[in-house]
C-alpha positions as CSV (number, residue, x, y, z in Angstrom):
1,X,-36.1,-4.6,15.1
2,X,-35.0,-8.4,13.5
3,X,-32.8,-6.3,10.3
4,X,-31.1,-4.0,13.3
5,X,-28.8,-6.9,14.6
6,X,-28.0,-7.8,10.7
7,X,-27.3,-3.9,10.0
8,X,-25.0,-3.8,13.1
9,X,-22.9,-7.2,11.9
10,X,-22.7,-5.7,8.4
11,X,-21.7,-2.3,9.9
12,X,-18.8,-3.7,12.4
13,X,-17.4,-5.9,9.8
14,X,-16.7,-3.3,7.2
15,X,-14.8,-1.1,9.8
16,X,-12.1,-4.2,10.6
17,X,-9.0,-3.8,9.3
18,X,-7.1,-6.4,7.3
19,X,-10.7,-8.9,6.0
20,X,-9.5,-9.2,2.4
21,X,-6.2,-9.1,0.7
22,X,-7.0,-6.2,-1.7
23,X,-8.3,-4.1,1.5
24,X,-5.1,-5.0,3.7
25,X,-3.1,-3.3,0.5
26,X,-5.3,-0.9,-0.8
27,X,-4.9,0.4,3.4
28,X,-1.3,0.1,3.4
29,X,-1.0,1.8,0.0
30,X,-3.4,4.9,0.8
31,X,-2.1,5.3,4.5
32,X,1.4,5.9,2.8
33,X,0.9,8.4,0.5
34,X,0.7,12.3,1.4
35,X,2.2,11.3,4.4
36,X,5.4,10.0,6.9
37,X,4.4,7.0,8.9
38,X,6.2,5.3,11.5
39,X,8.6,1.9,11.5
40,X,5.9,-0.1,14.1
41,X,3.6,1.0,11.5
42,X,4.9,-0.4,8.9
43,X,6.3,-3.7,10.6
44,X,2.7,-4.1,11.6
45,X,1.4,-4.0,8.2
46,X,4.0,-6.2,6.7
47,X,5.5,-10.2,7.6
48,X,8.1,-12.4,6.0
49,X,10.8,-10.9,2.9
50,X,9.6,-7.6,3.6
51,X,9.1,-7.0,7.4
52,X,13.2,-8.9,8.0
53,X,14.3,-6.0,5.5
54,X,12.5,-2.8,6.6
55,X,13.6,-4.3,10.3
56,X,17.4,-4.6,8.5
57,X,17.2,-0.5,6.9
58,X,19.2,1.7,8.7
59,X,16.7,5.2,10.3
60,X,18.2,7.0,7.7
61,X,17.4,4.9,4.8
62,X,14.2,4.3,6.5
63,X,12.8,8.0,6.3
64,X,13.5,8.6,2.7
65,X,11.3,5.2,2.7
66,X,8.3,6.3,5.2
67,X,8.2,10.1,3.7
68,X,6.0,10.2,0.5
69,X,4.5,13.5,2.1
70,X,5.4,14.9,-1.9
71,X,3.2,12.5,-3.2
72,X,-0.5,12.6,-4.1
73,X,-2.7,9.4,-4.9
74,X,-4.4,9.6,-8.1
75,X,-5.9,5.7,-8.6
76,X,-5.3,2.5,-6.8
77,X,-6.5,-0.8,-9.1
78,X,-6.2,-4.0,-8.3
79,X,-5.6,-5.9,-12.0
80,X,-6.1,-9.6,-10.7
81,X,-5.9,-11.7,-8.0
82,X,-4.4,-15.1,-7.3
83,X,-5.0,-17.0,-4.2
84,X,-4.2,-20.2,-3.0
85,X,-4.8,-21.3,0.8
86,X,-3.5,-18.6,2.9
87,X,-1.1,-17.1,0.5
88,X,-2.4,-14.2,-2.5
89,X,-0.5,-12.5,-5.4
90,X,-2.3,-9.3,-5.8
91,X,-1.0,-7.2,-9.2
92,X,-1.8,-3.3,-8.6
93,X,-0.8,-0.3,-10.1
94,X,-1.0,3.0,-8.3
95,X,-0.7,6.1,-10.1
96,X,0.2,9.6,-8.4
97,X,1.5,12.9,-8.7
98,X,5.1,14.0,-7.6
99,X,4.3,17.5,-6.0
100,X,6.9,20.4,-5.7
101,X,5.2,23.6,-3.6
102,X,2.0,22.8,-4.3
103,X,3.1,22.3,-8.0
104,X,2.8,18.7,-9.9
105,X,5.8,17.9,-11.2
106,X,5.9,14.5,-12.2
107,X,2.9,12.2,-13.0
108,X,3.5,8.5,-12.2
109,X,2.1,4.9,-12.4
110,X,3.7,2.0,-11.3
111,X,2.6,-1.8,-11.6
112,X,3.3,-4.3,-8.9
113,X,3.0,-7.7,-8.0
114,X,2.1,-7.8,-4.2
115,X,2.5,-11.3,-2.4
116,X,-0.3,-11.2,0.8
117,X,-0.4,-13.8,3.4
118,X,-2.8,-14.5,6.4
119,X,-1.1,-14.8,9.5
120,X,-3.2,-15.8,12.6
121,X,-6.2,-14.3,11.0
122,X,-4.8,-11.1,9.8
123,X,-3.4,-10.4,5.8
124,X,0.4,-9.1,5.7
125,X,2.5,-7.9,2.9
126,X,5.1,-10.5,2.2
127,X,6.9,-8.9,-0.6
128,X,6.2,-6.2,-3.6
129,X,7.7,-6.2,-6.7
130,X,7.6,-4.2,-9.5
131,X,6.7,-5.2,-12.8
132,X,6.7,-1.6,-14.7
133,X,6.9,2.3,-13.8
134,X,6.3,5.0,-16.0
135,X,7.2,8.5,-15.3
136,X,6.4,11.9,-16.8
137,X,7.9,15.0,-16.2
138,X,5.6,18.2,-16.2
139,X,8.6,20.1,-15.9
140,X,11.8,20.4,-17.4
141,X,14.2,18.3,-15.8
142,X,17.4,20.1,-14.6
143,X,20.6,17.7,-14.2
């Protein structure tokens, strides 16, 4: 009975949201792809730089933004972490597949720089940049 109330902390903790920088972008980055999400999604997930733009885009610009429904996750890494305080500078890369009726047609990985801050308890996205992207085409590419 005394390891049931240590089980149950360990347990509750791992479902939270948001506990660590890499898992608040690791979410954001895995809830994206394959999928459309929604503005209040997004505006939840995100705080400072990048939250004033995405609140700025116009709905149009913002759905070619929220649909990566052609898109297929292959690997999320976290390279190395810099924190200081409240504030983190994650660099990532992601790598996925560009799919075209069930068909890969690009294959894709992109480095980033991802600037995380805690806000009231909970890590945001502050900004993303990109530091290098690298595409191949499976196809040939038709102009």
């Amino acid at each position: 009975m005394k390891w049931l109330i240590p089980l149950l902390v360990i347990f509750t903790s791992c479902l939270q949201d948001n506990q660590s920088p890499e898992s608040t972008l690791k979410s954001f980055v895995e809830s994206r792809m394959g999928s459309v999400v929604t503005r209040d999604f997004i505006l939840d997930q995100v705080t400072g730089k990048m939250k004033q733009s995405l609140e700025n885009i116009s709905d149009e610009e913002f759905t070619k933004f929220a649909d990566l429904r052609n898109v297929k996750k292959d690997s999320f890494k976290v390279l190395s972490k810099s924190c200081q305080s409240k504030t983190c500078y994650l660099t990532y890369s992601v790598s996925y597949q560009t799919v075209d009726n069930d068909k890969a047609t690009f294959i894709s990985e992109v480095k980033k720089i991802a600037e995380i801050v805690n806000e009231n308890g909970k890590w945001l996205i502050a900004d993303v940049s990109n530091i290098k992207t690298y595409h191949e085409s499976l196809e040939p590419i038709n102009p």
